[in-house]
C-alpha positions in Angstrom: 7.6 -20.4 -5.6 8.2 -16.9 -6.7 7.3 -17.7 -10.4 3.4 -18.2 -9.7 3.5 -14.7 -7.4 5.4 -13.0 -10.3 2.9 -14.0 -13.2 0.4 -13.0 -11.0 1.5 -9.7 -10.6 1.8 -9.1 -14.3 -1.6 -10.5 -15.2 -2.7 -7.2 -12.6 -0.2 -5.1 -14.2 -1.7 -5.6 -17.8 -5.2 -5.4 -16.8 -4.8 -2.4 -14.6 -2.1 0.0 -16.0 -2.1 2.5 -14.0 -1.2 -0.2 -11.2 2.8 0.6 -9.8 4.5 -2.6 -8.5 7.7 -1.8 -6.2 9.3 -4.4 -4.0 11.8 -4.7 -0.6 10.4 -1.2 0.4 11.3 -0.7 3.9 8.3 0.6 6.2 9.2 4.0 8.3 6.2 4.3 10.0 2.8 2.1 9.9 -1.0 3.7 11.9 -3.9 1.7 12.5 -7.4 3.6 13.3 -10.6 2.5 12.8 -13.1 4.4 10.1 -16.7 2.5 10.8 -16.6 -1.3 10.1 -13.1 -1.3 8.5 -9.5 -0.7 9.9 -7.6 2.1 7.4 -4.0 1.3 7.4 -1.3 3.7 6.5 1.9 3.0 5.7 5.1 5.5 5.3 8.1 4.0 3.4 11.6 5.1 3.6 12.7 7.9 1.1 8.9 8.1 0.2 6.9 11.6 1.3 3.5 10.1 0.1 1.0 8.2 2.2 0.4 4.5 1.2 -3.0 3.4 2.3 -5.2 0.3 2.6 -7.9 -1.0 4.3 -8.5 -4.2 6.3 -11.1 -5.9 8.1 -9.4 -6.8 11.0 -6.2 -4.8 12.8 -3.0 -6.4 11.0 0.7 -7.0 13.0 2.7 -4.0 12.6 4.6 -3.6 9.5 7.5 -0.8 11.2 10.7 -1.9 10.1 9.4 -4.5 7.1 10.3 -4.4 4.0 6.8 -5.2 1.9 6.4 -5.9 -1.6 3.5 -3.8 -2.8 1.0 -2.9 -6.1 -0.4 0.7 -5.8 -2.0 3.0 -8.0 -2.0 7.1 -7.7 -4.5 8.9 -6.7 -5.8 12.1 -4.4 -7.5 13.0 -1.1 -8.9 16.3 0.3 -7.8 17.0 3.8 -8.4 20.0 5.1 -9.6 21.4 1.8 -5.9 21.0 -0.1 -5.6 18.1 -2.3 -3.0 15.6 -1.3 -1.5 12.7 -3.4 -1.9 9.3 -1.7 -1.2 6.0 -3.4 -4.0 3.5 -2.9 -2.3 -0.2 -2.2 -4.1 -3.0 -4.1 -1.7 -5.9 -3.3 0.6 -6.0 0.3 2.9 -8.6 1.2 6.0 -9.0 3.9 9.4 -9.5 1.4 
């Protein structure tokens, strides 16, 4: 079953390449707040000091304590009027 997820993640991979893939990341800490119609999800991974974010149409079961396989790409987000690096999640999924 893990073939069909794994050629699927290289099509994205070749296609986008600034994409990251990274798998069995273990989440430290995981917010859910609403930002109009959508839910904005933010993830904090172990041994990781940048943001991963996402959003979702409904509120999603914590991830705390998961280890997720995720595809992410770079990218950076004025708070406060400093530039911060975030990394954008395309592709989330429970290892």
């Amino acid at each position: 079953m893990s073939k069909p997820i794994d050629k699927q993640i290289n099509k994205l991979l070749e296609q986008h390449h600034k994409l990251i893939h990274s798998e069995s990341l273990k989440v430290k800490s995981h917010v859910q707040r609403e930002n109009g119609d959508w839910i904005l999800n933010t993830l904090m991974l172990d041994n990781i000091d940048v943001p991963f974010k996402y959003k979702r149409k409904k509120l999603y079961r914590s991830l705390q304590g998961q280890r997720v396989n995720i595809t992410y790409y770079p990218a950076t987000e004025q708070v406060a009027g400093f530039e911060m690096e975030i990394m954008n999640i395309v592709r989330i999924k429970v290892a």
